[in-house]
SEDO-383190 format. One record per atom (N, C-alpha, C, O, CB): x, y, z; residue in one letter. Coordinates in steps of 0.001 Angstrom, whole numbers, plus 500000, padded with zeros to 6 digits. Glycine has a CB too. Layout:
residues N
XYZa/...
END
This chain:
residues 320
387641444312843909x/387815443595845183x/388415442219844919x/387993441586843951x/386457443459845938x/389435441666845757x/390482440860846004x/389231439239845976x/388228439137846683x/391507441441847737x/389562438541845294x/388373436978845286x/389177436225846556x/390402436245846441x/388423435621843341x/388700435639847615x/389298434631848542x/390815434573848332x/391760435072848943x/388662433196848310x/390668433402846721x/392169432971846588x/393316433712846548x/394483433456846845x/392335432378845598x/392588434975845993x/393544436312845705x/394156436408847241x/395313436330847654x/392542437979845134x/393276436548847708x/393840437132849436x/394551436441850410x/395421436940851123x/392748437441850360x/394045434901850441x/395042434077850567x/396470433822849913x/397407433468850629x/394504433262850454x/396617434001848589x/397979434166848269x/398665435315848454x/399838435498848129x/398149433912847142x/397637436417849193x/398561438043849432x/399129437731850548x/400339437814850759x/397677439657849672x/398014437230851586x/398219437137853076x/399776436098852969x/400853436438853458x/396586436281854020x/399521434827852221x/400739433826852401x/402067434493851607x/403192434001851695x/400319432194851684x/401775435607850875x/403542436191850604x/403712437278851908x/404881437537852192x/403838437305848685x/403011437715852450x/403114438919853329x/403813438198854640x/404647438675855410x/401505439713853653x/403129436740854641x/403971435863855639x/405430435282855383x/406474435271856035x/403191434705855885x/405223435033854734x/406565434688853928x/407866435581853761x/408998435176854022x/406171434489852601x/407528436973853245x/408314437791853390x/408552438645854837x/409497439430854928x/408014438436852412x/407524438401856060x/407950438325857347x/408887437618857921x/409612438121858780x/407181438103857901x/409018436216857485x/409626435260858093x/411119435483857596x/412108435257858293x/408966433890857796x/411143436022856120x/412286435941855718x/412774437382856221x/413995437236856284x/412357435565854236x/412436438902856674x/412725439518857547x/413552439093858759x/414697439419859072x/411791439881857756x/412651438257859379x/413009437784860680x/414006437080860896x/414665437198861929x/412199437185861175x/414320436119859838x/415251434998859671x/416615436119859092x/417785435772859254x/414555433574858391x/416343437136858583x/417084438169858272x/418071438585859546x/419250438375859831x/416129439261857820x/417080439210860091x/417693439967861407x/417839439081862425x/418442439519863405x/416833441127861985x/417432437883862473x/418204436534863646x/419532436284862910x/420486436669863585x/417175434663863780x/419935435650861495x/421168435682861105x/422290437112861113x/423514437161861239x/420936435188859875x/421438437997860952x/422389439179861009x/422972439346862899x/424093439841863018x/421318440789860329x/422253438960864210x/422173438994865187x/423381437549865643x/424114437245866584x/420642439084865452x/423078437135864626x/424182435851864895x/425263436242864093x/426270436503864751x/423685434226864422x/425363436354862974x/426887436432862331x/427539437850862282x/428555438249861713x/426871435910860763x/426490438566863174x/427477440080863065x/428477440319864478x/427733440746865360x/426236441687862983x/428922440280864638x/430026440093865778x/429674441587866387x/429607441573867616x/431902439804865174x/429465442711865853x/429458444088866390x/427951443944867114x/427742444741868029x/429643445417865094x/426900443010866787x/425849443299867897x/425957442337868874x/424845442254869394x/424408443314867430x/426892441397869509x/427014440950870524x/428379441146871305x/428489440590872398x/426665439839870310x/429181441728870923x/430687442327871754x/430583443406872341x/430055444441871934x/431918442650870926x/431289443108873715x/430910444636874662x/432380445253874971x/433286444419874977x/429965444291876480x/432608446111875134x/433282446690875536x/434359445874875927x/434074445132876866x/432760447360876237x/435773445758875399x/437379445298876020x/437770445862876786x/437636447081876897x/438490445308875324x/438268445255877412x/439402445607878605x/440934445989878144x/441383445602877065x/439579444232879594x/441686446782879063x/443055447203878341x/443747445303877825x/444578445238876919x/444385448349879896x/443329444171878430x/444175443380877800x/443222442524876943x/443422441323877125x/445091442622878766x/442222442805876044x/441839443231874629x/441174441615874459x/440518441230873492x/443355443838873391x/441462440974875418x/440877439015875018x/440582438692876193x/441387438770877121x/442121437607874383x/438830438096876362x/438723437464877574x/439297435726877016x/439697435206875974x/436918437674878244x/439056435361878284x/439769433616878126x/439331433257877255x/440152432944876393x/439559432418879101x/437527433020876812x/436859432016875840x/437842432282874435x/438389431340873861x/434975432407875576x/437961433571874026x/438780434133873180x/440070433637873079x/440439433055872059x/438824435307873413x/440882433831874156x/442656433594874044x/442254431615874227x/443343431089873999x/444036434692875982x/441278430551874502x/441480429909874335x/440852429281873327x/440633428082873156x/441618429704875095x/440585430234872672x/439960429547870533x/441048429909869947x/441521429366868950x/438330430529869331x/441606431062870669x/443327431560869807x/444213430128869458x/444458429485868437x/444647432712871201x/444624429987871264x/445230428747871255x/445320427793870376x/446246427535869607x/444895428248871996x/443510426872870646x/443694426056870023x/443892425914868643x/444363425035867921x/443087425594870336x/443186427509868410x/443750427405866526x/445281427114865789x/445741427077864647x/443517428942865856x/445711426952867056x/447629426165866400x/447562424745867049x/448531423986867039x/449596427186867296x/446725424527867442x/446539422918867862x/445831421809866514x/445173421961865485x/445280422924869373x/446354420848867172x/446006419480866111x/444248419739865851x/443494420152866733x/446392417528867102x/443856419414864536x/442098419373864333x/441911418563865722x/441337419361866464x/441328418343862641x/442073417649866250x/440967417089866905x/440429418301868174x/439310418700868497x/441507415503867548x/441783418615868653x/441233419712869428x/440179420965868986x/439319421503869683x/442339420276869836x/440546421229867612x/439590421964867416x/438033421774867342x/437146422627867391x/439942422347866571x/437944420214867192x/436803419959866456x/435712419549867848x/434482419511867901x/437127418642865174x/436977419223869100x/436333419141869864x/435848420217870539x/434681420116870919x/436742418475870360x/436608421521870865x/435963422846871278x/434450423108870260x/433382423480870746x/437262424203870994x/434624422885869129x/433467423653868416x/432706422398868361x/431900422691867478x/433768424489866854x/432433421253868696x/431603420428868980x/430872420740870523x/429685420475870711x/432319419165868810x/431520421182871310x/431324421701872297x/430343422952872245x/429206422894872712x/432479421890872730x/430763423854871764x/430398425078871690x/429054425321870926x/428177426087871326x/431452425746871152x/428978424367869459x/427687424377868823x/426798423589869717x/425660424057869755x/427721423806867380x/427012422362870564x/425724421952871091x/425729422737872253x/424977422316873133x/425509420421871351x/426429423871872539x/425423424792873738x/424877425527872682x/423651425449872602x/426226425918875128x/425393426155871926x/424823427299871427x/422974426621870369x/422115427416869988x/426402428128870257x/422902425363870207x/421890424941869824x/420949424654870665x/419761424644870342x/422095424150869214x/421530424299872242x/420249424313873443x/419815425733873531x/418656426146873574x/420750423792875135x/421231426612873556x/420501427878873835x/419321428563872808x/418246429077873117x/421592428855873970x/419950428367871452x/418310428849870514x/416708427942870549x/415631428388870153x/418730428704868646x/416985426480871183x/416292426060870615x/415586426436872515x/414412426073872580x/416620424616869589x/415962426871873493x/415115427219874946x/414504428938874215x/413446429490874516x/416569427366876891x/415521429437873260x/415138430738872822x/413354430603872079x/412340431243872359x/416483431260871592x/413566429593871163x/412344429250870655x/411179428943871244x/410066429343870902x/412489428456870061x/411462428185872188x/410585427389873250x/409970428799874145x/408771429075874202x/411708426098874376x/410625429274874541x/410423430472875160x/409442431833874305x/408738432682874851x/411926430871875450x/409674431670873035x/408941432817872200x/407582431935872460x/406725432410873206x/409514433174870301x/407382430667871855x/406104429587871865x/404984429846873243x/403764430006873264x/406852427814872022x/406174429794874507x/405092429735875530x/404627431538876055x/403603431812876680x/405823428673876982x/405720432591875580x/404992433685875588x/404592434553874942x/404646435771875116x/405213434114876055x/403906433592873679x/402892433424872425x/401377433683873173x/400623434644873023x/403020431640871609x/401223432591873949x/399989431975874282x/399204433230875151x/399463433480876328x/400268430473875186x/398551433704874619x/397144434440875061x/397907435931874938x/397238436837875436x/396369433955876929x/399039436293874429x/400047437756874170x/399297437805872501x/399103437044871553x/402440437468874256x/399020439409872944x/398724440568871471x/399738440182870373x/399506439772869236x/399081442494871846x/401075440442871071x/401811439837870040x/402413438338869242x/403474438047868688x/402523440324870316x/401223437656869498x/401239436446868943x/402029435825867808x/402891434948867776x/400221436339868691x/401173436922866466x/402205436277865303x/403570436898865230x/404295436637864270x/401605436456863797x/403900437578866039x/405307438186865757x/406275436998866382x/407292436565865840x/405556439844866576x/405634436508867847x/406502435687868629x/406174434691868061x/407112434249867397x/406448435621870041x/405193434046867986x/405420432979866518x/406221432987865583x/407212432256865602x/404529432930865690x/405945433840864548x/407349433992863557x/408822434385864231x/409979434332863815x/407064435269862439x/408384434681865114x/410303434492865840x/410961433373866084x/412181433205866056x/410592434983867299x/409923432426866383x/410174430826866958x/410729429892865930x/411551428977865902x/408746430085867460x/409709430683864864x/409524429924863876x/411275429919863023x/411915428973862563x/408098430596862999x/411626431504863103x/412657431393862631x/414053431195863199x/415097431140862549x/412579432162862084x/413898431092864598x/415084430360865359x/414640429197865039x/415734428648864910x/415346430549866958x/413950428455864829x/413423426779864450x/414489427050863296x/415604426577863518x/411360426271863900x/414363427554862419x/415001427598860953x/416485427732861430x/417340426978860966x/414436428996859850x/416756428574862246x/418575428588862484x/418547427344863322x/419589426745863055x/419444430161863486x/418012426822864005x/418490425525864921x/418632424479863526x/419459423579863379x/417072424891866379x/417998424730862962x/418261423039861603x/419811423861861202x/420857423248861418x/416527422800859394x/419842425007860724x/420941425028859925x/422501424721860769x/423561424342860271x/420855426474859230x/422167425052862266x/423057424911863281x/422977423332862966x/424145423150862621x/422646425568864853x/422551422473862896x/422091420972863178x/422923420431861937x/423789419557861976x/420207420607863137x/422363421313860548x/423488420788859546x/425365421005859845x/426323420248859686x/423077421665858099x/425249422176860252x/427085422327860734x/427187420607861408x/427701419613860894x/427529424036862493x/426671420722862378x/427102419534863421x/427446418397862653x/428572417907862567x/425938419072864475x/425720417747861731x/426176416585860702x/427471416760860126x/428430416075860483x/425241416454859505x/427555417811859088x/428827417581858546x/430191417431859202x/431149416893858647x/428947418448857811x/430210418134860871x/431451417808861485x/431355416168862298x/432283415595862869x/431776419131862597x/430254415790862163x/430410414301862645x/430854413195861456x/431202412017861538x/428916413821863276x/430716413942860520x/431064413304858771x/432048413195858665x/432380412314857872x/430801413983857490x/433090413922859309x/434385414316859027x/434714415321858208x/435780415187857606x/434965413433858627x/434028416384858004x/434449417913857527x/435457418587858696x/435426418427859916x/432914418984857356x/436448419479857790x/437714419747858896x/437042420552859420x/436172421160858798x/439233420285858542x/437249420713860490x/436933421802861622x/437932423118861715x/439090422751861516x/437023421033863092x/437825424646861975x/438765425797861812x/437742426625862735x/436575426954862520x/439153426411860079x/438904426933864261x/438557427558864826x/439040429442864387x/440113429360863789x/438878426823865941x/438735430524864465x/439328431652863661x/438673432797864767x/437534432674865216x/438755431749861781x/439467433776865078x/438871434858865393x/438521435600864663x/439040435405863564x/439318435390866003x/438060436173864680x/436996437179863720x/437081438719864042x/437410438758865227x/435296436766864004x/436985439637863708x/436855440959864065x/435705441476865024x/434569441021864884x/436771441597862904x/436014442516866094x/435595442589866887x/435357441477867977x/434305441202868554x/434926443076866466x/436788440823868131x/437356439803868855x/436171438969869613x/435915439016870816x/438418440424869836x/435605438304868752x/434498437084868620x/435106435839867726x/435595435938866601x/433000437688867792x/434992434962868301x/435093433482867809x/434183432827866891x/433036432642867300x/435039432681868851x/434509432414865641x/433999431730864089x/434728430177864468x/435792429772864935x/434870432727862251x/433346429564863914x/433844428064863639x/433405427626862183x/432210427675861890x/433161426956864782x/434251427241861357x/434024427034860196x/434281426000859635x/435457425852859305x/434389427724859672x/433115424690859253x/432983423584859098x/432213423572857799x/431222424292857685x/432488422992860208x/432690422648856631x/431431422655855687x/431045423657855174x/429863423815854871x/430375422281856162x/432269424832854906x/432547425623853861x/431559427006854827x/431423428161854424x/431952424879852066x/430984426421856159x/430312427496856545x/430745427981857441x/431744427397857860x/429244427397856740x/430302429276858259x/430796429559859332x/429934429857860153x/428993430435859609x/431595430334859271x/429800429703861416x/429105430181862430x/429460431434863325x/430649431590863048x/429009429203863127x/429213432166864002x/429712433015864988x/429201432269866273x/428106431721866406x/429208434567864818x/430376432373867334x/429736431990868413x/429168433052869402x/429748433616870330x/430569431186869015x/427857433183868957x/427339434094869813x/425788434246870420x/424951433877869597x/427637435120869193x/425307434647871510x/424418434071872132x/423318434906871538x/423718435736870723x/424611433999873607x/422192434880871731x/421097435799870831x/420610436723872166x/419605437316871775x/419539434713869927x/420837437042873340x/421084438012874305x/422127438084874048x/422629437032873651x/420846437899875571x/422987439253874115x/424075439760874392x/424309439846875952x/425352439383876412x/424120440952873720x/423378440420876768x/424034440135878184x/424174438258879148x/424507437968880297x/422942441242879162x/423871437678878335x/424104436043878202x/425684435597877533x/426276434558877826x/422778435386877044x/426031436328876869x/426941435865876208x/428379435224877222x/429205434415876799x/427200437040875237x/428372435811878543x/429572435422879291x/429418434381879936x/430208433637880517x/430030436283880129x/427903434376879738x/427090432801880423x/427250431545879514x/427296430374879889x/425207432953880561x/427317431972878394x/427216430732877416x/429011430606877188x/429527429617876667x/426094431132875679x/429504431359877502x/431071431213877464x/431648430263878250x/432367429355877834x/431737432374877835x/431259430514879681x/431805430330880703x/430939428514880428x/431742427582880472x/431472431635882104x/430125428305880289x/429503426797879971x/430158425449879108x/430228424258879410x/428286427104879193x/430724426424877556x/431352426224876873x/432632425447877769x/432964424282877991x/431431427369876135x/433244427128878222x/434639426449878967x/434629425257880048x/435367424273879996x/435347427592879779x/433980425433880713x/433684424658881680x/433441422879881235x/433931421906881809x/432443425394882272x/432441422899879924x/432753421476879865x/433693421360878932x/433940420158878833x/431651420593879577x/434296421929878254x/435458421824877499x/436775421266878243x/437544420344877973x/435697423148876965x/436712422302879399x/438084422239879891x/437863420622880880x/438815419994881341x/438555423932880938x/436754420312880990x/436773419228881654x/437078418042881572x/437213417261882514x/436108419134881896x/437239417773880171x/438088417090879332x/439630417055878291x/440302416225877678x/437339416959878821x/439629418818878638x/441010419032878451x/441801420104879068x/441354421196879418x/441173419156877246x/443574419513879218x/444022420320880403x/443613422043879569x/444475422322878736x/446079419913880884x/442546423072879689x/443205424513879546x/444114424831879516x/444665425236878492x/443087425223880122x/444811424748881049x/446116425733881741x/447060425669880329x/447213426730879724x/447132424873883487x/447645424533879840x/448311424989878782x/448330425962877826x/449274426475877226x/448335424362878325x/446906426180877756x/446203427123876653x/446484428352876887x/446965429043875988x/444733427078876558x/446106429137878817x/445863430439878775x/446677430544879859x/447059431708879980x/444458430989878797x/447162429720880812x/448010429919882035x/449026430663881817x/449224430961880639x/448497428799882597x/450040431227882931x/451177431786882246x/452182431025882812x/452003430207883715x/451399433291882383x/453096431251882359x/454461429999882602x/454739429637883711x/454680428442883999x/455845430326882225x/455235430895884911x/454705430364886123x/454026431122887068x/453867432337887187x/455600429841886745x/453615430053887793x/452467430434889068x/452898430853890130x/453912430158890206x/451657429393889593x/452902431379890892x/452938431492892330x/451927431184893342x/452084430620894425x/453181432592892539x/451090431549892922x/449551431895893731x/449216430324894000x/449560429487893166x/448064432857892570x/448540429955895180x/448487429041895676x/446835428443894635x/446024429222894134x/448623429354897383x/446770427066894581x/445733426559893539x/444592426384894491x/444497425549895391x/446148425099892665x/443513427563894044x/442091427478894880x/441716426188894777x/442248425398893996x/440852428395894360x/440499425820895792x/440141424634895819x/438736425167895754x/438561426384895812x/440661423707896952x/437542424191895617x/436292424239896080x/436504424520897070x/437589424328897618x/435516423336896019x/435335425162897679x/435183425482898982x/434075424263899711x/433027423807899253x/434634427099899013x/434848423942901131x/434006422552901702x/433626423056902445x/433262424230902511x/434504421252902180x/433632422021903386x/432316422059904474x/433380422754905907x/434551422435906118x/431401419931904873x/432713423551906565x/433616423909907329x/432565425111908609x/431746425925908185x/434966424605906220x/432816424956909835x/432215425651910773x/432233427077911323x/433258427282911973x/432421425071911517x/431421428106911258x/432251429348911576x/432176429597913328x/431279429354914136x/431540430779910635x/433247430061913453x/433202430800915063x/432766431591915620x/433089432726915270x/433913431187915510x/431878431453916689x/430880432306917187x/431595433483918410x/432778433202918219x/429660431234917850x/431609433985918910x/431713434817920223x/430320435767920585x/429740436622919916x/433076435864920041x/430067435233921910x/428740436240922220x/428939437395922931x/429380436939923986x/427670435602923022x/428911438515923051x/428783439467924252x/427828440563924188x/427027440697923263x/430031440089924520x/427912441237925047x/426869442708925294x/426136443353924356x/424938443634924330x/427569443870925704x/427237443598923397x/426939444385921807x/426174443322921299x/425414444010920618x/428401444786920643x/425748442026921086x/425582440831920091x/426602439886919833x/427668440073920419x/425304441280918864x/426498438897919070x/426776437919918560x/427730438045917559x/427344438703916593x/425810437417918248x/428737437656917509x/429832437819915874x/429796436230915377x/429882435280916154x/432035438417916223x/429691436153914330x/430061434705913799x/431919435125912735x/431928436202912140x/428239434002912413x/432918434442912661x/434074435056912359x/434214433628911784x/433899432580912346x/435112435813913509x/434977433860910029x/435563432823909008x/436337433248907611x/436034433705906509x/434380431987908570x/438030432639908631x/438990433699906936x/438723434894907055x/438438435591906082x/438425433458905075x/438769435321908232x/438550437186908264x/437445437906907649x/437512439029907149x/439705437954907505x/436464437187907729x/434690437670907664x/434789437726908885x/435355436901909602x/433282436655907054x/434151438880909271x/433454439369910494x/431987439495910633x/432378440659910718x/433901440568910747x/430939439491910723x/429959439693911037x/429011439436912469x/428593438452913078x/429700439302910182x/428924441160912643x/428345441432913581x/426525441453913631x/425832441766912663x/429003442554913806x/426102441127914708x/424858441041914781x/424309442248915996x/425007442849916813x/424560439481915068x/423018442326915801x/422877443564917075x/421834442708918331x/421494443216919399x/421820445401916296x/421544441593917948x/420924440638919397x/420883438977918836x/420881438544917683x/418880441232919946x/420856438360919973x/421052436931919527x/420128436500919306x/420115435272919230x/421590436088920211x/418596437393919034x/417550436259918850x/417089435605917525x/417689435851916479x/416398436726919368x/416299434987917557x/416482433914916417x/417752433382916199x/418185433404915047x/416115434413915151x/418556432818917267x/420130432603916610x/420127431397915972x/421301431063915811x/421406432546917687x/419240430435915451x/419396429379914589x/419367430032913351x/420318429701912643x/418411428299914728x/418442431018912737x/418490431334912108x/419832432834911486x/419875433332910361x/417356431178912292x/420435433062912299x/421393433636912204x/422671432982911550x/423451433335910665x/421500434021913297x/422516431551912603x/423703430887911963x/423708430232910482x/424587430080909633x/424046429842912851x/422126429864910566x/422322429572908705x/422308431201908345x/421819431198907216x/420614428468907658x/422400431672908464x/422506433271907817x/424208433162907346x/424833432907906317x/422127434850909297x/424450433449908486x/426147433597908585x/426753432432907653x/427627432757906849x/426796433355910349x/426283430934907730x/427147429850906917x/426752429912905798x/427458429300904996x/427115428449907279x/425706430518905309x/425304431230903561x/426363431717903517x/427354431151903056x/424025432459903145x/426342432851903988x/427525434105903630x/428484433506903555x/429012433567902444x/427858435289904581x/429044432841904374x/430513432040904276x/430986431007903158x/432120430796902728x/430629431214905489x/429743430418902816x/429580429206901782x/430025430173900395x/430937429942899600x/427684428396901722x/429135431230900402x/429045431497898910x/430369432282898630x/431108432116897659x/427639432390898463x/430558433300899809x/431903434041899844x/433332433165899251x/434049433571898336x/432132434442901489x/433538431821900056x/434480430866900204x/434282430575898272x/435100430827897387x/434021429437901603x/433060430046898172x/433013429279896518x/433085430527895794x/433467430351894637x/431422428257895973x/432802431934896144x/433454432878894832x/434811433175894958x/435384433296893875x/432796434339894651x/435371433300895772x/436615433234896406x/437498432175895457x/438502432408894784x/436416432755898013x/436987431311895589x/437974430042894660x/438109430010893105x/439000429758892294x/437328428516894891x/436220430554893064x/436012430411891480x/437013432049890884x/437756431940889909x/433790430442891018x/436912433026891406x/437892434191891208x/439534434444891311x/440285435316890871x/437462434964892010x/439734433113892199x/441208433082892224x/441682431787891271x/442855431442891416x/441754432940893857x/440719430906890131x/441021430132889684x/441373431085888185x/442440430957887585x/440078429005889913x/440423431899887802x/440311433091886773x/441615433500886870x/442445433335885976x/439230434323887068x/441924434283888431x/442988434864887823x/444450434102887436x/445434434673886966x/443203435884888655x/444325432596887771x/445598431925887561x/445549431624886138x/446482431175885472x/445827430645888453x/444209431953885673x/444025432188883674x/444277433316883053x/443938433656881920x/442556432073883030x/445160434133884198x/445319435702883236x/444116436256882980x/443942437119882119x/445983435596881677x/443128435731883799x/441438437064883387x/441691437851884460x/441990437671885641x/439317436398883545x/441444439005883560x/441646440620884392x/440327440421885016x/439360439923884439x/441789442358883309x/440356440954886559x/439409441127887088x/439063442596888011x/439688443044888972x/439418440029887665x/437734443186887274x/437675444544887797x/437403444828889267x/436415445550889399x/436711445194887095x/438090444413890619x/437504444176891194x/436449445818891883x/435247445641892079x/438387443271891853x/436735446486892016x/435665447928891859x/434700447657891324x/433732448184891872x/436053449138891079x/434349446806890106x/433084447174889766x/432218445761888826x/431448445572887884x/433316448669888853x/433100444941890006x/432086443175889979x/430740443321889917x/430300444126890739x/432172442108891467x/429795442708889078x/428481442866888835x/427933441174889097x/428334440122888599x/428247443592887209x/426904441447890050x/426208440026889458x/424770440368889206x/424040441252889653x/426265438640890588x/424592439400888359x/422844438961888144x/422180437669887960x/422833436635888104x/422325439514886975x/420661437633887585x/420283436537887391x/420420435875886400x/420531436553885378x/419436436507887583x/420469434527886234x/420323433792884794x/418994433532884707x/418533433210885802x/421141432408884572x/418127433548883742x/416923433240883475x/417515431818883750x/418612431300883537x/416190433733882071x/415890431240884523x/415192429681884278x/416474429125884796x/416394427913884594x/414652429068882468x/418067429504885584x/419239428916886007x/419066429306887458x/418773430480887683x/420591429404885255x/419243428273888702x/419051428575890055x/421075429655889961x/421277430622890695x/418715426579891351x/421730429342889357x/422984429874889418x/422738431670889220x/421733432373889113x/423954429069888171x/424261431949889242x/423966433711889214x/425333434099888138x/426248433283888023x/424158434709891249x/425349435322887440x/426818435174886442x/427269436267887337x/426578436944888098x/426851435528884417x/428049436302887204x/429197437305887755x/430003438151886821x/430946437532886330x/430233436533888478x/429875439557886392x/430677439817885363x/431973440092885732x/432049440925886635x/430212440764884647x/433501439455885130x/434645439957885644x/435166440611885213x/436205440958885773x/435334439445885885x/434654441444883452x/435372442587883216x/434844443070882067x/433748442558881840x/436764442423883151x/435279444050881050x/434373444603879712x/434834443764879029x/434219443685877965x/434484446092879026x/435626443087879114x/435892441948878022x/435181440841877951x/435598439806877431x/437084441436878084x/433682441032878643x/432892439349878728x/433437438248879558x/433069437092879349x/432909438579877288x/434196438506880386x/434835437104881277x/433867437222882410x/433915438270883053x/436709437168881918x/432961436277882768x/432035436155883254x/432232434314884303x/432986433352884158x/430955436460881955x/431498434527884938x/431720432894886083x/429971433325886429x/429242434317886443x/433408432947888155x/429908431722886700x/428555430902886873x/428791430607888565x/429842430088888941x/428438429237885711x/427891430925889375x/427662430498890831x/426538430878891427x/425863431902891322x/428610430924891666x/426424429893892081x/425235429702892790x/425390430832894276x/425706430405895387x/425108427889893156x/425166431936894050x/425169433034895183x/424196434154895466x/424212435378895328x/426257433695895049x/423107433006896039x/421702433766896148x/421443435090897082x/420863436136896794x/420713432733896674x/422242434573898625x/422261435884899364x/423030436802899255x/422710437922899651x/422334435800900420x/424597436474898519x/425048438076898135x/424256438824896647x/424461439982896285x/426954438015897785x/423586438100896137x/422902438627895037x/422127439432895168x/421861440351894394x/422377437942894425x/421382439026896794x/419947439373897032x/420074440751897877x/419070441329898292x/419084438103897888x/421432441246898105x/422113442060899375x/422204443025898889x/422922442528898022x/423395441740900020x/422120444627898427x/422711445462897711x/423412446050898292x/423131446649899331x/422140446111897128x/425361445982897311x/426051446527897909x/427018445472898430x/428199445746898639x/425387447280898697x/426458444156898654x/427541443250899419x/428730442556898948x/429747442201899544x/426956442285899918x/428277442423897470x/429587442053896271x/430788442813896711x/431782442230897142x/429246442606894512x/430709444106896609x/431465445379896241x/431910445451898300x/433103445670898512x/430110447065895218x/431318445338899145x/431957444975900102x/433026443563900375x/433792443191901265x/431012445038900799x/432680443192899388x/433482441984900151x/434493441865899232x/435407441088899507x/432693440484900425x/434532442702897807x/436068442779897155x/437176442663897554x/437869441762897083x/436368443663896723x/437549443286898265x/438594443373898389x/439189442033899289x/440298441518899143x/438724444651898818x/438295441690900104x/438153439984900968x/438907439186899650x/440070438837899447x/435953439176901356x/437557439074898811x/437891438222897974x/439167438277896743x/439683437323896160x/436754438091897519x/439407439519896620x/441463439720896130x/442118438947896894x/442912438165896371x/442409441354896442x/441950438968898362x/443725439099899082x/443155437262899305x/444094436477899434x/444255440635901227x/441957436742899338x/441570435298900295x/442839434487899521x/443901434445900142x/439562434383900006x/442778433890898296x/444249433184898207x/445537433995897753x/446125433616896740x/444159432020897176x/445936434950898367x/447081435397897718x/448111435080899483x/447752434976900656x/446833437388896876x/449202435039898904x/450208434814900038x/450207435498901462x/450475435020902564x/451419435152899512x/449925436427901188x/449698437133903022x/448500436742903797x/448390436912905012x/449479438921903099x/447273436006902735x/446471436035903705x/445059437011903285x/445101437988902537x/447337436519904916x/444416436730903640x/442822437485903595x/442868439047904354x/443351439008905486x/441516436364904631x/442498440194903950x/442317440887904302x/440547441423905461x/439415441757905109x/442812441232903217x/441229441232906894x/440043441662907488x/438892442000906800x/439252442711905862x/440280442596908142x/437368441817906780x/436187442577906582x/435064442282907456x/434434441227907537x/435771442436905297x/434900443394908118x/433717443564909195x/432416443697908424x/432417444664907662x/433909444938910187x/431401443032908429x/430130442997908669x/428954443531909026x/428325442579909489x/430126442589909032x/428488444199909067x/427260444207910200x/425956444049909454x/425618444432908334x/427167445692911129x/425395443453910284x/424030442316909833x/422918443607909560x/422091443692908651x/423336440897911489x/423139444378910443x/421410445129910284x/421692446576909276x/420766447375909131x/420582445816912321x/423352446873908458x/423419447549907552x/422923446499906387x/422209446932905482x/424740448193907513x/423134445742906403x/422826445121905235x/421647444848905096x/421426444559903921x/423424444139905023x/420316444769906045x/419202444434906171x/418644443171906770x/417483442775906664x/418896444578905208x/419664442579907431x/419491441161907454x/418850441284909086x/418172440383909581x/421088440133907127x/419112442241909624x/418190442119911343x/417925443596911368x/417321444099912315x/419291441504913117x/
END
């Protein structure tokens, strides 16, 4: 029989060689490009992609600024990953497992933390695509994959990336195509929809949304009904016609949205290639079926002819 000390030094390699398991299969989950890439589209590169291409013929600073960018999301995102194993640790069977999970995203957040030092040191920065068309940043002789530790997150942490990236630098050069036609979406503002009452009910009508109602009661609450719909319609509308002036293929048949954990926003998937958009669109989220109705709205809303009619009705959808 095993004396105390004996068992304590069994128990502390048995931990040890857990952690290094774990820290195993979190680095393999990060630097393997084949467990976070989904399915391409016939034109084989979403944007985040064709714009790491880009900049990889651009001057270092640009590079160093995308992957300065890109590592401090991808370090909030492991280190909420961690935080998240910690708090559903507490009073869960599986305690030491989600512990040692934390423990070893703790361990990839330092090594993520060393990349950063050395690119604030002045180590060159090299943006590179990688196989199975995923993006490597390689600083300090190391490389990272940029990739999210959900895979169905990954268009979320893209689209974040781009977003403050591009906010400081023009994109369009990067992924636009030479020329435009298509008129330049705007945010969508503040704006009133038109009512008509008669026999049948109430229509509220905006940009060729129709929606019909089957009685006017509660009509305060109808009308914030209707200026939801219009609000969120109008802001996906813009955010989808800004995509496509980036050359992102968009499926429109078979637009998906869902939730973001712990994000009041919603992602939107725009194709198998991971091109994904961030918006805040609680009641078409909440609607089943209403995305995929209002496609085709949202194709024609900025293209030159004009919005294509779409009728409504309030009590197919569940709303009266």
């Amino acid at each position: 029989m095993k004396n105390p000390t004996e068992n304590d030094a069994l128990e502390e390699g048995l931990h040890r060689s857990m952690m290094q398991l774990i820290l195993t299969a979190l680095l393999l989950l990060c630097f393997n490009p084949g467990g976070t890439s989904e399915e391409l589209d016939d034109t084989g590169e979403s944007r985040f992609l064709r714009t790491a291409v880009a900049l990889a013929e651009m001057p270092d600073q640009s590079q160093t600024q995308f992957a300065t960018v890109a590592l401090t999301q991808l370090i909030a995102v492991y280190m909420a990953e961690a935080d998240l194993a910690r708090t559903e640790a507490v009073g869960s069977n599986e305690q030491p497992k989600l512990r040692a999970w934390s423990n070893a995203v703790d361990q990839f957040v330092d090594q993520l933390l060393l990349v950063m030092e050395d690119i604030e040191a002045g180590s060159a920065v090299e943006l590179r695509q990688l196989h199975n068309q995923v993006v490597g940043v390689v600083a300090g002789e190391r490389t990272v994959i940029l990739s999210h530790p959900r895979a169905q997150q990954q268009g979320a942490y893209e689209g974040q990336v781009l977003m403050e990236f591009c906010s400081g630098y023009d994109c369009r050069q990067l992924t636009a195509a030479e020329q435009q036609r298509t008129p330049i979406p705007l945010s969508a503002g503040n704006f009133t929809a038109e009512w008509t009452f008669a026999e049948s009910g109430p229509e509220c009508r905006h940009q060729q949304i129709v929606v019909q109602f089957i009685s006017a009661q509660q009509l305060v609450h109808l009308r914030a009904l209707c200026q939801q719909l219009l609000q969120e319609a109008e802001t996906l509308a813009a955010e989808l016609a800004w995509q496509r002036r980036h050359e992102v293929l968009i499926l429109w048949d078979s637009l998906q949205v869902s939730a973001t954990p712990h994000r009041p926003e919603h992602l939107i998937k725009l194709n198998r290639a991971g091109d994904s958009i961030l918006a805040s669109i609680p009641l078409i989220y909440s609607t089943p079926g209403l995305i995929g109705q209002l496609a085709p709205w949202l194709r024609t809303r900025y293209q030159d002819g004009g919005a294509a009619e779409l009728v409504l009705e309030a009590a197919t959808l569940g709303w009266q």
